[in-house]
N, CA, C, O and CB atoms as a CASP TS submission, in Angstrom:
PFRMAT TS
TARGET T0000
AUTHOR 0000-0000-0000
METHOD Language model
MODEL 1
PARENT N/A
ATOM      1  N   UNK     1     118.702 114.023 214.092  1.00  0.00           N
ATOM      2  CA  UNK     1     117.760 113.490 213.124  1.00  0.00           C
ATOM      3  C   UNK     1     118.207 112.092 212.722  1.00  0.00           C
ATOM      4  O   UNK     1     119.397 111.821 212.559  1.00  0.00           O
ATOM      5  CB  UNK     1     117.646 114.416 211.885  1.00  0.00           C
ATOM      6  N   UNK     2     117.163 111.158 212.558  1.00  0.00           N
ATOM      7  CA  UNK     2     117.543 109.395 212.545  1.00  0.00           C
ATOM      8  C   UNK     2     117.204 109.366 210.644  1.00  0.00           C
ATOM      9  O   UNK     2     116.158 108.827 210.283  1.00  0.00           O
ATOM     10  CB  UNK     2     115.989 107.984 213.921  1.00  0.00           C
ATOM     11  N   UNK     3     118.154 109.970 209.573  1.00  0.00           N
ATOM     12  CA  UNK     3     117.783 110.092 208.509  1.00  0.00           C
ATOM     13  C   UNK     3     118.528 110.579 207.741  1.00  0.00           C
ATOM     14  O   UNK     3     119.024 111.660 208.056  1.00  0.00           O
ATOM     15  CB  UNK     3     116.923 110.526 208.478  1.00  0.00           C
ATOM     16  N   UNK     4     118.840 110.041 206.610  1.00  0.00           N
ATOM     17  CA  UNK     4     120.503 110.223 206.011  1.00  0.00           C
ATOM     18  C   UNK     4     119.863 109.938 204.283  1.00  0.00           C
ATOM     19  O   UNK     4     118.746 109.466 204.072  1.00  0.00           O
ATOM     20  CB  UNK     4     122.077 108.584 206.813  1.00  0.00           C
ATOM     21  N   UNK     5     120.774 110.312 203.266  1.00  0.00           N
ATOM     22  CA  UNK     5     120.704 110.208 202.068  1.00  0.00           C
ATOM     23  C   UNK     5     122.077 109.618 201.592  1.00  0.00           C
ATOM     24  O   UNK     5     123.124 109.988 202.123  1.00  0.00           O
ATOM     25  CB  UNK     5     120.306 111.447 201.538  1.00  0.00           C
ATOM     26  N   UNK     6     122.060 108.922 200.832  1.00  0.00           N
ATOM     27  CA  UNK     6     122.803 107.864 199.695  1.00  0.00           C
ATOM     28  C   UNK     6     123.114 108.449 198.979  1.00  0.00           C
ATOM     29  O   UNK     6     122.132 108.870 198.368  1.00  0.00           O
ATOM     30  CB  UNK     6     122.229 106.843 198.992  1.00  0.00           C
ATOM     31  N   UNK     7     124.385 108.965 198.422  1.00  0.00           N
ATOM     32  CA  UNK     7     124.629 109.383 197.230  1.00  0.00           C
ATOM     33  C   UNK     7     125.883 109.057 196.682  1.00  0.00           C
ATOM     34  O   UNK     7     126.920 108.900 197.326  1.00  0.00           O
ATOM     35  CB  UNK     7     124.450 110.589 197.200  1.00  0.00           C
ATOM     36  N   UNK     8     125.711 108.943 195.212  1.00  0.00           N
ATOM     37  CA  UNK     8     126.705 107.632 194.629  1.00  0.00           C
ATOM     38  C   UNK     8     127.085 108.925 193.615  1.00  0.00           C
ATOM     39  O   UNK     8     126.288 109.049 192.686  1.00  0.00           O
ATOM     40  CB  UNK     8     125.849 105.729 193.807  1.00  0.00           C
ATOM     41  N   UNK     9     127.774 109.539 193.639  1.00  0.00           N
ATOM     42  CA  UNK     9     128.963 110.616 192.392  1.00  0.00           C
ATOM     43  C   UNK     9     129.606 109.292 191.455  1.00  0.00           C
ATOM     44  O   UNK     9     130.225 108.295 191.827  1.00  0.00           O
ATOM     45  CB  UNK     9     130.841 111.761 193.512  1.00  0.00           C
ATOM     46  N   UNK    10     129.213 109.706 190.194  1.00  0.00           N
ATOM     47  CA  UNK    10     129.779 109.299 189.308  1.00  0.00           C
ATOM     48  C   UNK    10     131.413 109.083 189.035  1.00  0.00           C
ATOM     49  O   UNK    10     131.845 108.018 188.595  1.00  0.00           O
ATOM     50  CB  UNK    10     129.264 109.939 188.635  1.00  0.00           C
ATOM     51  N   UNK    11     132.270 110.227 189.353  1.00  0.00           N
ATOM     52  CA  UNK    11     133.749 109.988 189.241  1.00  0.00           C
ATOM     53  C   UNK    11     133.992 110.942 190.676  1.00  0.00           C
ATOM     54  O   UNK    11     133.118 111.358 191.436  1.00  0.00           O
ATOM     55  CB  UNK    11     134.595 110.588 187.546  1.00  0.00           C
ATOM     56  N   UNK    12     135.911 111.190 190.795  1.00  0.00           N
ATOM     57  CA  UNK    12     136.591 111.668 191.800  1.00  0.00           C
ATOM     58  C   UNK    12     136.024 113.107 192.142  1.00  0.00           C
ATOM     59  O   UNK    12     135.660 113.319 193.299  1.00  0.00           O
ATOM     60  CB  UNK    12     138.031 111.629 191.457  1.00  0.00           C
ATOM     61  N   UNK    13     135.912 114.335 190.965  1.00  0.00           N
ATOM     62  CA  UNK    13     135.276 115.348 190.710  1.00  0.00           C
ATOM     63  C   UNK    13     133.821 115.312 191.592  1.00  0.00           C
ATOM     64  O   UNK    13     133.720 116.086 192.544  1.00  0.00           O
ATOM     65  CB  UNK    13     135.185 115.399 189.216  1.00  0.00           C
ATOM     66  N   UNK    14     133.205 114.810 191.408  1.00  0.00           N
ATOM     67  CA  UNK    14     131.925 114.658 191.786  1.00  0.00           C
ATOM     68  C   UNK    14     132.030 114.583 193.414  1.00  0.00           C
ATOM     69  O   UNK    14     131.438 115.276 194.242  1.00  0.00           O
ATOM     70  CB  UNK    14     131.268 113.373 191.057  1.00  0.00           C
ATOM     71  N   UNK    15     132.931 113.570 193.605  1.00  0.00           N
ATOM     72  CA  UNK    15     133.409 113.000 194.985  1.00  0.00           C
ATOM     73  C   UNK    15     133.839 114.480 195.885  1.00  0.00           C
ATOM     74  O   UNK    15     133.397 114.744 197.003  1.00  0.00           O
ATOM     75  CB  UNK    15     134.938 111.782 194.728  1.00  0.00           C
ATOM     76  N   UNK    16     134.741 115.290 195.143  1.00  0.00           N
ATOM     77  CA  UNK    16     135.508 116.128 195.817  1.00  0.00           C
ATOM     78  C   UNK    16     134.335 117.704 195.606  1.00  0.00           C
ATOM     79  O   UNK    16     134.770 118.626 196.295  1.00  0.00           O
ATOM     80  CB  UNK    16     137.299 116.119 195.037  1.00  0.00           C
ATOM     81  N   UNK    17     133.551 117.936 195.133  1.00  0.00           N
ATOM     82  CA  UNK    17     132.562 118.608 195.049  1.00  0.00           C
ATOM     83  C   UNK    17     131.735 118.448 196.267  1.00  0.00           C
ATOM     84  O   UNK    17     131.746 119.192 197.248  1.00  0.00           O
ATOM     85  CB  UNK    17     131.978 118.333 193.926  1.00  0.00           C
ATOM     86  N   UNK    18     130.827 117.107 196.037  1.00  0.00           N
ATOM     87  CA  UNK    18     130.323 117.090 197.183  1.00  0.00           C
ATOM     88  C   UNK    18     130.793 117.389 198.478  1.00  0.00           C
ATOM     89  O   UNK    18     130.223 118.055 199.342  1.00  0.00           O
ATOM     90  CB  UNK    18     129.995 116.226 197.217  1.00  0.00           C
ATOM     91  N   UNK    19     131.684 116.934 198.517  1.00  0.00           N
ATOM     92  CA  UNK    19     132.962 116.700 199.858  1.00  0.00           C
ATOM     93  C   UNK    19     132.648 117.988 200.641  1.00  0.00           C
ATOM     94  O   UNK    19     132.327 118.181 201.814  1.00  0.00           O
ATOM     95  CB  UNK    19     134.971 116.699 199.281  1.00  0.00           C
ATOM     96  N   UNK    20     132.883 118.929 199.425  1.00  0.00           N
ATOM     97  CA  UNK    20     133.369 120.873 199.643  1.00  0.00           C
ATOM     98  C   UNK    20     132.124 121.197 200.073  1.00  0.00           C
ATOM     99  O   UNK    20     131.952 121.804 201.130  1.00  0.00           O
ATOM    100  CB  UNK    20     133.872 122.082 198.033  1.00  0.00           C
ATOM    101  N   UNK    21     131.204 120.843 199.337  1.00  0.00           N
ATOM    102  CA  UNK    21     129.431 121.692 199.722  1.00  0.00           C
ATOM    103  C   UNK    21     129.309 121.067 200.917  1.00  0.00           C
ATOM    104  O   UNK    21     129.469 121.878 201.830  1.00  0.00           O
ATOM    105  CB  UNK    21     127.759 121.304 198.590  1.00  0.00           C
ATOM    106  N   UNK    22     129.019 119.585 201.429  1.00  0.00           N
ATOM    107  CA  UNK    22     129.012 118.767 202.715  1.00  0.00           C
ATOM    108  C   UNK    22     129.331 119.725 203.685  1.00  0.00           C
ATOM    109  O   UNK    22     128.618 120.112 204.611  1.00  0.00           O
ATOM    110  CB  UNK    22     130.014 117.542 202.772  1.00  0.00           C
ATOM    111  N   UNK    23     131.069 120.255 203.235  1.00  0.00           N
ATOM    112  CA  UNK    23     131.540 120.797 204.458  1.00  0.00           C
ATOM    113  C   UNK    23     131.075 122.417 204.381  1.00  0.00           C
ATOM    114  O   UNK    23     130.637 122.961 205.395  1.00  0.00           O
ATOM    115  CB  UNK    23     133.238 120.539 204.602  1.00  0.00           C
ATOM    116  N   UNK    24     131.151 122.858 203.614  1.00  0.00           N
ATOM    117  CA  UNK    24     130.576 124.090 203.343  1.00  0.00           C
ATOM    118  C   UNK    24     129.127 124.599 204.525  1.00  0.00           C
ATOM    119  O   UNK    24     129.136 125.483 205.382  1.00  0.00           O
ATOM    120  CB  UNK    24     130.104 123.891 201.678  1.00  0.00           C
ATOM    121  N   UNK    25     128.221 123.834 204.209  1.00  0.00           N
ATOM    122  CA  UNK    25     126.622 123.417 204.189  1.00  0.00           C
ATOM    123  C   UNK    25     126.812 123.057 205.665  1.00  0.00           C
ATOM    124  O   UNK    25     125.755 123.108 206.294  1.00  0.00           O
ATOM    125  CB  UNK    25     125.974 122.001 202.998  1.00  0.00           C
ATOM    126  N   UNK    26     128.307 122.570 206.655  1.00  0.00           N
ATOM    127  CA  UNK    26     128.139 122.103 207.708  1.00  0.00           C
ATOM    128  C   UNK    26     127.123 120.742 208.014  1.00  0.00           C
ATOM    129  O   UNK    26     126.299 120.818 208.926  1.00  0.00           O
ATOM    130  CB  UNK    26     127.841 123.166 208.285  1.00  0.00           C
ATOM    131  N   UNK    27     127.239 119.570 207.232  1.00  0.00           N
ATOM    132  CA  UNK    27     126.766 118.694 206.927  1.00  0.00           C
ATOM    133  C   UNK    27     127.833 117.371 207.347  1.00  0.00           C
ATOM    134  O   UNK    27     128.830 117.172 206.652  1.00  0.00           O
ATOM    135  CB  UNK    27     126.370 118.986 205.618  1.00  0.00           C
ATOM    136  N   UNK    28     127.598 116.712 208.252  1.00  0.00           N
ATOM    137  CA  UNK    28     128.363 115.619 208.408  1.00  0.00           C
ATOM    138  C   UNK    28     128.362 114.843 206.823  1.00  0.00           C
ATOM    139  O   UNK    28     127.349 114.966 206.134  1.00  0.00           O
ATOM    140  CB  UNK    28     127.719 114.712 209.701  1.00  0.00           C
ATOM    141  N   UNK    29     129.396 114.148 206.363  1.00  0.00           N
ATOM    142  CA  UNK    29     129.375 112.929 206.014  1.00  0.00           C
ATOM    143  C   UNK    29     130.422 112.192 205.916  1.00  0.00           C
ATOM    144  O   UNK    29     131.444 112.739 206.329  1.00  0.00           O
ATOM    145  CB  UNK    29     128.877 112.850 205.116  1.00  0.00           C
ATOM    146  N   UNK    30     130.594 110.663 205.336  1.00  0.00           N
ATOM    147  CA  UNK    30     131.694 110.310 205.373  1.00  0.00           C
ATOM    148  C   UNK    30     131.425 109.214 203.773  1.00  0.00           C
ATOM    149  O   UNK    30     130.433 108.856 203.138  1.00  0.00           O
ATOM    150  CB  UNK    30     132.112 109.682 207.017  1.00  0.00           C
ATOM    151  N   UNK    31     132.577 109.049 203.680  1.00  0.00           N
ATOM    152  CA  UNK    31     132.598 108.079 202.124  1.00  0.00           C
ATOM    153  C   UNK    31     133.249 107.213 202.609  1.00  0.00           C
ATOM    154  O   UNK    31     134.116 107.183 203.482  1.00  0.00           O
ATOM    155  CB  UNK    31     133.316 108.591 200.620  1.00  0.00           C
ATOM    156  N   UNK    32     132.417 105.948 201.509  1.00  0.00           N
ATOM    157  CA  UNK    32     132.675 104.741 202.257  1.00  0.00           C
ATOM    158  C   UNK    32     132.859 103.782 200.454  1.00  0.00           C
ATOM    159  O   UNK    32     132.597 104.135 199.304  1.00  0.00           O
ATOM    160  CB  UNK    32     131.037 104.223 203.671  1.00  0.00           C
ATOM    161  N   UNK    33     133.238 102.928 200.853  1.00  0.00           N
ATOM    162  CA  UNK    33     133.498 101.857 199.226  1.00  0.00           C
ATOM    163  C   UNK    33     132.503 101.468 199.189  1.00  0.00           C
ATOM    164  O   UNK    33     131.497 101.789 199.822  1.00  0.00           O
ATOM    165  CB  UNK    33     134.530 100.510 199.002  1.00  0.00           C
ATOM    166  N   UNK    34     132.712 100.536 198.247  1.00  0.00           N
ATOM    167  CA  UNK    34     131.618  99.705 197.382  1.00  0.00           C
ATOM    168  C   UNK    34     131.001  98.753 198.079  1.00  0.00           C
ATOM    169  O   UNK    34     129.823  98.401 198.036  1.00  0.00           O
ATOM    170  CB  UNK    34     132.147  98.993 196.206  1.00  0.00           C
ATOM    171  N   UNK    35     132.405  98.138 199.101  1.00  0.00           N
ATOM    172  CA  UNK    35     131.940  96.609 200.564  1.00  0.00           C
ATOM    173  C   UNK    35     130.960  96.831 200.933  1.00  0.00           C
ATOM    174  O   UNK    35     129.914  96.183 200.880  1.00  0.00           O
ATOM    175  CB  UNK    35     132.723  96.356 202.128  1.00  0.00           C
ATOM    176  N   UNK    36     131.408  98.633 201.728  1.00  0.00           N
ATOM    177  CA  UNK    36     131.090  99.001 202.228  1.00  0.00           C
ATOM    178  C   UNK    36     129.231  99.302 202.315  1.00  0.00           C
ATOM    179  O   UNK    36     128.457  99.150 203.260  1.00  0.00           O
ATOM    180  CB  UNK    36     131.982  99.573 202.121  1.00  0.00           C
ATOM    181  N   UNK    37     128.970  99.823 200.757  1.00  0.00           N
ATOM    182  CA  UNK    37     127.573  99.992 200.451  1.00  0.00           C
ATOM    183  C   UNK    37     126.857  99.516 200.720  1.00  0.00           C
ATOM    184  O   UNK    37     125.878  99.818 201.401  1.00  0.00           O
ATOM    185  CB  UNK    37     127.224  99.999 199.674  1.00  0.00           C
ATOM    186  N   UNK    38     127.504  97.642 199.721  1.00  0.00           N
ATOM    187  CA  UNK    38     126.893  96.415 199.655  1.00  0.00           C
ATOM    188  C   UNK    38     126.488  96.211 201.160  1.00  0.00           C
ATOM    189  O   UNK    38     125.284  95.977 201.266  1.00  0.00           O
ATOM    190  CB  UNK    38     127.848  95.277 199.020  1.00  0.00           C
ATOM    191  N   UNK    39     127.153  96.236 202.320  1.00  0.00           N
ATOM    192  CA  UNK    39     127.186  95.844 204.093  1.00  0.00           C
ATOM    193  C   UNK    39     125.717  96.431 204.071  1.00  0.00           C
ATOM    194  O   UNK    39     124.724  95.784 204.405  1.00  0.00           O
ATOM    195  CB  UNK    39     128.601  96.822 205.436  1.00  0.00           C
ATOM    196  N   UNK    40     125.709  97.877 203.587  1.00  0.00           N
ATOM    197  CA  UNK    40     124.631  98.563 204.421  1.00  0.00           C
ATOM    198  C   UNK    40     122.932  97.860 203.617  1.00  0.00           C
ATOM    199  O   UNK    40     121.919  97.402 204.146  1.00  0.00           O
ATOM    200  CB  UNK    40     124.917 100.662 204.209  1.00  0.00           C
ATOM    201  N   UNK    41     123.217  98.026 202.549  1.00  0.00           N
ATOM    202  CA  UNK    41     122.155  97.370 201.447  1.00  0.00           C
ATOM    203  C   UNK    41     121.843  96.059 202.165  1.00  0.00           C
ATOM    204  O   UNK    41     120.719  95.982 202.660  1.00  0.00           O
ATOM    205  CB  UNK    41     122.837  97.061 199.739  1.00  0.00           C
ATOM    206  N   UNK    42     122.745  94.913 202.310  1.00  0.00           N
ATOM    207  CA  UNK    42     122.370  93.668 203.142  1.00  0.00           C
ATOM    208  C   UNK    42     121.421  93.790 204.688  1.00  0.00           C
ATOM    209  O   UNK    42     120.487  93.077 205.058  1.00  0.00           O
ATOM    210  CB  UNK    42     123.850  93.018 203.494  1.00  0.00           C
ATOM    211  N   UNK    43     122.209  95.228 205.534  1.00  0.00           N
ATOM    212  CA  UNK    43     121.743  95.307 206.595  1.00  0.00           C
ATOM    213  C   UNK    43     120.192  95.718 206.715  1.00  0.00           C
ATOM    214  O   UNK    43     119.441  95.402 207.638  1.00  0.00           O
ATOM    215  CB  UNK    43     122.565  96.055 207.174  1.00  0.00           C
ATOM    216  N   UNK    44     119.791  96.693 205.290  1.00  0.00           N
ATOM    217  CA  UNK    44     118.484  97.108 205.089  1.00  0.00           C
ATOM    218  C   UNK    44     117.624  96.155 204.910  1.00  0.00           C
ATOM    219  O   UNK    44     116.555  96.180 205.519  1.00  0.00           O
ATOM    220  CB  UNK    44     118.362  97.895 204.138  1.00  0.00           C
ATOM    221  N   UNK    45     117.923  95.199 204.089  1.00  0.00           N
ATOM    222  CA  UNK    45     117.503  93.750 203.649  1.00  0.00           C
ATOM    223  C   UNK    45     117.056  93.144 205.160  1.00  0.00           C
ATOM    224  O   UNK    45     115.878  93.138 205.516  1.00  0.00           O
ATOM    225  CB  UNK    45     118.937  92.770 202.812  1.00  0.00           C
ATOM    226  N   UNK    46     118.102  92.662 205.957  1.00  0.00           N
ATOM    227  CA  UNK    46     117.907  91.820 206.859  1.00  0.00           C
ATOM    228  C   UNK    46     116.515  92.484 207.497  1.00  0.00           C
ATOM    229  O   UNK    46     115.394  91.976 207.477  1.00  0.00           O
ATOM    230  CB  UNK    46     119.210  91.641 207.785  1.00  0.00           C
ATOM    231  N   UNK    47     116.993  94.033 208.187  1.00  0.00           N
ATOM    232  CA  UNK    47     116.034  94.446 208.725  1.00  0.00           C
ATOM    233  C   UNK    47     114.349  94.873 208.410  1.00  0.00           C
ATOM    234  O   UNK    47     113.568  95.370 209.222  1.00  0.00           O
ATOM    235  CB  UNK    47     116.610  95.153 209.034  1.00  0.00           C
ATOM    236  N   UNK    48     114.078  94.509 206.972  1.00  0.00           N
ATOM    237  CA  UNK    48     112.736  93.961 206.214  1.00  0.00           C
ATOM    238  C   UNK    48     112.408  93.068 206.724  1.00  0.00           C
ATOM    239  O   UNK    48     111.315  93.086 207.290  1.00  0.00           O
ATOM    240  CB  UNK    48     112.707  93.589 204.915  1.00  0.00           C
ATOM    241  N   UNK    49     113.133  92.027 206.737  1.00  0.00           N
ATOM    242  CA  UNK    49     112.855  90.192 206.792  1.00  0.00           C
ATOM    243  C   UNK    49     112.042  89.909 207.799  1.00  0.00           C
ATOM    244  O   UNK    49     112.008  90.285 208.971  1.00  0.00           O
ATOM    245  CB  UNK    49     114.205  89.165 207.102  1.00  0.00           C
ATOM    246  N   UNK    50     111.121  88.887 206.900  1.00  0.00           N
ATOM    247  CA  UNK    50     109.905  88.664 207.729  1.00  0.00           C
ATOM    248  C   UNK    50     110.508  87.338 208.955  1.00  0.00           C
ATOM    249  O   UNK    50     110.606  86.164 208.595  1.00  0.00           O
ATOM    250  CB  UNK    50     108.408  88.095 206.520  1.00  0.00           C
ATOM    251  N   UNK    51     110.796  87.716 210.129  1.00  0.00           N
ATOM    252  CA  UNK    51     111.281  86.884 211.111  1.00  0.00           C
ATOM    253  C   UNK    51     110.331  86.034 211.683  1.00  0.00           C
ATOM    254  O   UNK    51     110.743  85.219 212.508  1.00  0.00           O
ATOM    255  CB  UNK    51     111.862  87.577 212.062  1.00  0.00           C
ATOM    256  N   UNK    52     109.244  86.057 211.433  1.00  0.00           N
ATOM    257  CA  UNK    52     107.930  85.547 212.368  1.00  0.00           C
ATOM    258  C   UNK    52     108.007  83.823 211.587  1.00  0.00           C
ATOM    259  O   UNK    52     107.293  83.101 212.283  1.00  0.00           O
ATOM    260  CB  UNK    52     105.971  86.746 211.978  1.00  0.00           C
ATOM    261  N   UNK    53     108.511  83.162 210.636  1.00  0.00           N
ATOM    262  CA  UNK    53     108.748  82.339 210.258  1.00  0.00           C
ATOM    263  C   UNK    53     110.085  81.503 210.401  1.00  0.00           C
ATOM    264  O   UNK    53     111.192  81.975 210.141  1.00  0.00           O
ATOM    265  CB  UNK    53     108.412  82.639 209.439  1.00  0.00           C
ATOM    266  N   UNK    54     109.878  80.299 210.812  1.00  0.00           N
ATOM    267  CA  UNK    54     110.729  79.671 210.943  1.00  0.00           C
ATOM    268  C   UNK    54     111.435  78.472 210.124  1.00  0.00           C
ATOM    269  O   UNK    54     111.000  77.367 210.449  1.00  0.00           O
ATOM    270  CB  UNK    54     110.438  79.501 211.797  1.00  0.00           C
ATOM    271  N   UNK    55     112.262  78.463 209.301  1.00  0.00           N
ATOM    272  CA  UNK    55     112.643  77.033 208.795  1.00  0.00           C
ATOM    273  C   UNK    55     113.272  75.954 209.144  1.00  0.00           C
ATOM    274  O   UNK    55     114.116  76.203 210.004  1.00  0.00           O
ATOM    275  CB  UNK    55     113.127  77.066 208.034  1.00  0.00           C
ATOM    276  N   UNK    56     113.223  74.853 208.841  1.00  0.00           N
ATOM    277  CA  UNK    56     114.320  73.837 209.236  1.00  0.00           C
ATOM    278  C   UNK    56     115.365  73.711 208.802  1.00  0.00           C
ATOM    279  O   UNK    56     115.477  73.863 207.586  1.00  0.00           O
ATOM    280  CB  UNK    56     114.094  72.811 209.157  1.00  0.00           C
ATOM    281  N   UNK    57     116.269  73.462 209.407  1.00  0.00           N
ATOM    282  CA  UNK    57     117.959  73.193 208.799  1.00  0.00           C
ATOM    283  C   UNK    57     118.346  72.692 207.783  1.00  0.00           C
ATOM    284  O   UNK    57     119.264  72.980 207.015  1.00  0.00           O
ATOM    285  CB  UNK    57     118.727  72.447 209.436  1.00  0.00           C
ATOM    286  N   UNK    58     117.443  71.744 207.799  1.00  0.00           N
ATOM    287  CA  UNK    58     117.756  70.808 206.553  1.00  0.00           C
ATOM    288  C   UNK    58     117.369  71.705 204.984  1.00  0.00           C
ATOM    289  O   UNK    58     118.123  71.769 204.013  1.00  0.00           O
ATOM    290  CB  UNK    58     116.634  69.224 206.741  1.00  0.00           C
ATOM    291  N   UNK    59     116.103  72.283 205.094  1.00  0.00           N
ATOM    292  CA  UNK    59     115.464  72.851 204.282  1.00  0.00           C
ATOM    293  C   UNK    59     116.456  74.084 203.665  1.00  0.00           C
ATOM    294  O   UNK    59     116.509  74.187 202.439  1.00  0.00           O
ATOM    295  CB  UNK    59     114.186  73.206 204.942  1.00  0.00           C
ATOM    296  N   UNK    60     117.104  74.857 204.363  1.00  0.00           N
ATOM    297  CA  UNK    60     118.007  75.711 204.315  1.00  0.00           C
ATOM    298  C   UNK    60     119.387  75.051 203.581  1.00  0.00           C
ATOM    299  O   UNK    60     119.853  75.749 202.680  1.00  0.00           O
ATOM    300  CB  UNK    60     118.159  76.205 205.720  1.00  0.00           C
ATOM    301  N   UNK    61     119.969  73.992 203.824  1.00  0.00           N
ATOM    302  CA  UNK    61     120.876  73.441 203.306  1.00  0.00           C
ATOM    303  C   UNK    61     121.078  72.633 201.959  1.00  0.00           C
ATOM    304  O   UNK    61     122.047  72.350 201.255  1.00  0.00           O
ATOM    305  CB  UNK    61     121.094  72.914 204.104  1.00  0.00           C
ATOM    306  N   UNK    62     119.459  72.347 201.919  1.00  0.00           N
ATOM    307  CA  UNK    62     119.448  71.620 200.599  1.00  0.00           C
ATOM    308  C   UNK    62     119.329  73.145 199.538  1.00  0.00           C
ATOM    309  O   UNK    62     119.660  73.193 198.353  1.00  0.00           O
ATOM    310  CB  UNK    62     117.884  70.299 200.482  1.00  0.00           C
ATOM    311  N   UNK    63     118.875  74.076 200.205  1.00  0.00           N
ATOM    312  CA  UNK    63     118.701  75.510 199.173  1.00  0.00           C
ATOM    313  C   UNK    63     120.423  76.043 198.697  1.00  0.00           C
ATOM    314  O   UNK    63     120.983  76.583 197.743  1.00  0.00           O
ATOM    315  CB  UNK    63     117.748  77.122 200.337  1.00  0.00           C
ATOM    316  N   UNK    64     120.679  75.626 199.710  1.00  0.00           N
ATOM    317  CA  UNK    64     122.481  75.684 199.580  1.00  0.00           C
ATOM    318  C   UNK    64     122.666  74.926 198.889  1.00  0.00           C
ATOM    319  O   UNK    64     123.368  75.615 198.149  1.00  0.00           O
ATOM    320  CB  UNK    64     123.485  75.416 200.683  1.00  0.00           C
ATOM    321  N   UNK    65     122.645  73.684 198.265  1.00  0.00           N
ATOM    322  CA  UNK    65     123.374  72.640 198.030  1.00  0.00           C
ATOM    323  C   UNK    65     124.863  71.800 198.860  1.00  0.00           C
ATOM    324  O   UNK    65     125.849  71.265 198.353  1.00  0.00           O
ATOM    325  CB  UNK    65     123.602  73.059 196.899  1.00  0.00           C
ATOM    326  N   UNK    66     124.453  71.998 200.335  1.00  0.00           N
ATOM    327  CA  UNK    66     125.666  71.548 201.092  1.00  0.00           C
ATOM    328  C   UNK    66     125.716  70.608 201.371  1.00  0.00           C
ATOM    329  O   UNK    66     126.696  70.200 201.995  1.00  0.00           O
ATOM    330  CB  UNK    66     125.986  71.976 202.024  1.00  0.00           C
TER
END
């Protein structure tokens, strides 16, 4: 199945609960940090992005201030 759920436990307890039912339930998962989240959140982002548009370099850099 191409389909997974997010879940953010409040403290360690929570962490080690889930952990037990996961494995219990025969449920893959794995825990990952905070970088880690942020990586996937960016990657969801990118893969929205309307690509059919193109900008210029310059235009991009002055949005930077470089």
């Amino acid at each position: 199945m191409n389909r997974a759920f997010v879940v953010k436990p409040k403290n360690e307890t929570d962490i080690r609960f889930l952990a037990n039912l996961f494995d219990k339930l025969g449920v893959s998962s794995t825990l990952i940090n905070q970088e880690e989240l942020e990586d996937f959140g960016l990657s969801v982002l990118m893969k929205e992005a309307d690509k059919s548009k193109k900008i210029n370099r310059d235009i991009i850099f002055k949005k930077l201030k470089l």
